[in-house]
N, C-alpha and C positions, 0 to 999 in steps of 0.2 A: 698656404692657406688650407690645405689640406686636414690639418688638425682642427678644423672648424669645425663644430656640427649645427645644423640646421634639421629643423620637423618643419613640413608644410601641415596647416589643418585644412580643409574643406570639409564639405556639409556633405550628406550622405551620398553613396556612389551613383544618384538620378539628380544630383545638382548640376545644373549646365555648366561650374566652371571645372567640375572634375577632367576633364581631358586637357585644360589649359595647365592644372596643377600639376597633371602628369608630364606635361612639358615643359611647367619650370625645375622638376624633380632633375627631367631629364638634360635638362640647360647645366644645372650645376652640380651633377653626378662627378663630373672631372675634377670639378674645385675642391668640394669640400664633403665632408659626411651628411648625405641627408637622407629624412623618410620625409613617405605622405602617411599620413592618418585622415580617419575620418571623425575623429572626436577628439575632446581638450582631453577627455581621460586615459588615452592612451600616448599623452605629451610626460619625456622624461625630461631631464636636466640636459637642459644645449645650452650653445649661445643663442641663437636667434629663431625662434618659431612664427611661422606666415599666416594668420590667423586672413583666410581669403574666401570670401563666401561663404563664412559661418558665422548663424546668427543665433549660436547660443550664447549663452552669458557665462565668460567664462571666470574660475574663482581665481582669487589673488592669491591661495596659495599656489594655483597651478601658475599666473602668470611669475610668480615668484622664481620660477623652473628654469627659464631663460634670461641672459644677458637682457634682450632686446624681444620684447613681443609687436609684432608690425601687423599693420593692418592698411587697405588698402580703400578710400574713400571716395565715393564718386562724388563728391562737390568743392567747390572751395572753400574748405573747412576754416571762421566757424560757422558759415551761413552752410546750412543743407545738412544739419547734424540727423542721426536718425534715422530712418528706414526707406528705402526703396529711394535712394537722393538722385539716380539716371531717370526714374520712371516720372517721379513730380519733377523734375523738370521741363522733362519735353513737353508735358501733359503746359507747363508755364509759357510752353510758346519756344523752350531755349532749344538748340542747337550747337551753342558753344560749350565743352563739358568738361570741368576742370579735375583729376585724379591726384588725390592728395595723399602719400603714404606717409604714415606717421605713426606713432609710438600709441600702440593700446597699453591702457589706463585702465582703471576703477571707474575712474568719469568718463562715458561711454565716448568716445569720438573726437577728444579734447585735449590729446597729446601732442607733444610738441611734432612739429613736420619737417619732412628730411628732404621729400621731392615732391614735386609738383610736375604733372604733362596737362599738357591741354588736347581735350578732342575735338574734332569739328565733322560736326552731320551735316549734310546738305539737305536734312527734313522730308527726307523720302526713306529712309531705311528703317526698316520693322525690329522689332527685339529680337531679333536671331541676329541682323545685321550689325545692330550696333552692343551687341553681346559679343560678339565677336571682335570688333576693334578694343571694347574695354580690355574681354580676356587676353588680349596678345601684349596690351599697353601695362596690364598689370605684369603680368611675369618680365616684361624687362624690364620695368620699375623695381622689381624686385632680385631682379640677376642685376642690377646698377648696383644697390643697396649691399648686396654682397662684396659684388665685386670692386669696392670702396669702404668694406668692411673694416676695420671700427672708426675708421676716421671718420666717417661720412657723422657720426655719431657726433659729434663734435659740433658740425653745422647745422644742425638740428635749430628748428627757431619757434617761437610760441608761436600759437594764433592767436589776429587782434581783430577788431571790429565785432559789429553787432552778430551777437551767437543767433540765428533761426533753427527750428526744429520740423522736422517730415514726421507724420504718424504711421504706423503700420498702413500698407493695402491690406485688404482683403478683397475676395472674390465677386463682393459689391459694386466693387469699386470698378469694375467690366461691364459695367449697365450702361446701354445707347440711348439716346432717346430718341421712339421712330416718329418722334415729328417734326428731329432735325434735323438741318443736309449734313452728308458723309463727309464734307470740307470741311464742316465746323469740326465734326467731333471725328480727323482724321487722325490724328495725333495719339487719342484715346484707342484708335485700331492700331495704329505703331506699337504700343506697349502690352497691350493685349498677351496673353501667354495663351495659345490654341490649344493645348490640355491641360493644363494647373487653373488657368484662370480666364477661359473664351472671351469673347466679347457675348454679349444675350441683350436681348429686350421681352419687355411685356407688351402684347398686343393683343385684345378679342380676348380676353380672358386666358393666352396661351403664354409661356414664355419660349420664344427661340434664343438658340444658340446660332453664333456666326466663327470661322475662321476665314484667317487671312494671309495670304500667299502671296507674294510680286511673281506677279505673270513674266513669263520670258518675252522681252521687248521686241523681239526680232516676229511674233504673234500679234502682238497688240495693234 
């Protein structure tokens, strides 16, 4: 397998999953030929490039470059097509969180699926925590992928049922409301990003800023 080459892309070098990439890099240094990049524009001709936590739009003649361009989905695709599919869920109440890797497309999210893992929150873990169970889930998903490489290609199966769509967040979308209890809108502090996207309220004419830390229990 050796004579394989693979390119990981991720998003710029301050994306939270740049250190999981550098660990699927380094997962499958032994197997086969690979780079990381940080853009589609520095993707040459391989077999397989890992298109992971990047949400640029990438063109068809660059995905034309690779055998296989993969991408790695947080929902049970095709319900949860679209942007931020970890964050509007938990925000839904869920807990149980389905990773779907599958074949990027032209049609954003809508490629056939190769593997499926399932994750399970117990609804107390914050976006660091449950950042960290995706990024570990994603890179063997994608050292499986590999290492099952091109068969795996083969079992590859469409998506069926009703297609749903997620809209972009924005920094808005961290707005509390202070004249709700913290139970109701705990969920919405789960996802919170403490410097990209705090959690704030308006109140007296001010707006504040909140972050959020799990105490060490053995204090509480």
């Amino acid at each position: 397998m050796t004579d394989l080459r693979c390119t990981v892309v991720t998003g710029g070098e301050e994306n939270w999953f740049v250190t999981y990439a550098q660990a699927l890099v380094q997962q499958l240094e032994h197997m086969v030929d690979v780079s990381l990049v940080y853009s589609h524009d520095e993707v040459e001709s391989c077999d397989i490039v890992f298109y992971l936590s990047y949400y640029s739009i990438v063109p068809e003649e660059v995905l034309s470059l690779a055998r296989n361009n993969i991408v790695v989905h947080e929902s049970d695709l095709p319900r949860g097509r679209g942007w931020s599919p970890l964050t509007w869920q938990v925000l839904e109440g869920h807990n149980r969180i389905t990773l779907s890797l599958i074949e990027a497309t032209s049609r954003v999210d809508s490629g056939l699926i190769y593997i499926q893992r399932v994750l399970n929150f117990d609804g107390t873990e914050l976006i660091n925590e449950m950042r960290d169970q995706t990024g570990l889930t994603k890179v063997s998903m994608c050292h499986q992928f590999v290492e099952n490489y091109p068969d795996i290609v083969e079992s590859g199966f469409a998506q069926t049922g009703s297609v749903t769509n997620y809209p972009r967040r924005t920094a808005s979308d961290s707005r509390l409301d202070p004249e709700d209890t913290i139970a109701k809108q705990f969920n919405l502090l789960r996802v919170v990003d403490n410097e990209r996207y705090p959690a704030f309220f308006d109140f007296l004419g001010r707006r504040y800023e909140l972050r959020i830390n799990a105490a060490d229990t053995e204090d509480a």
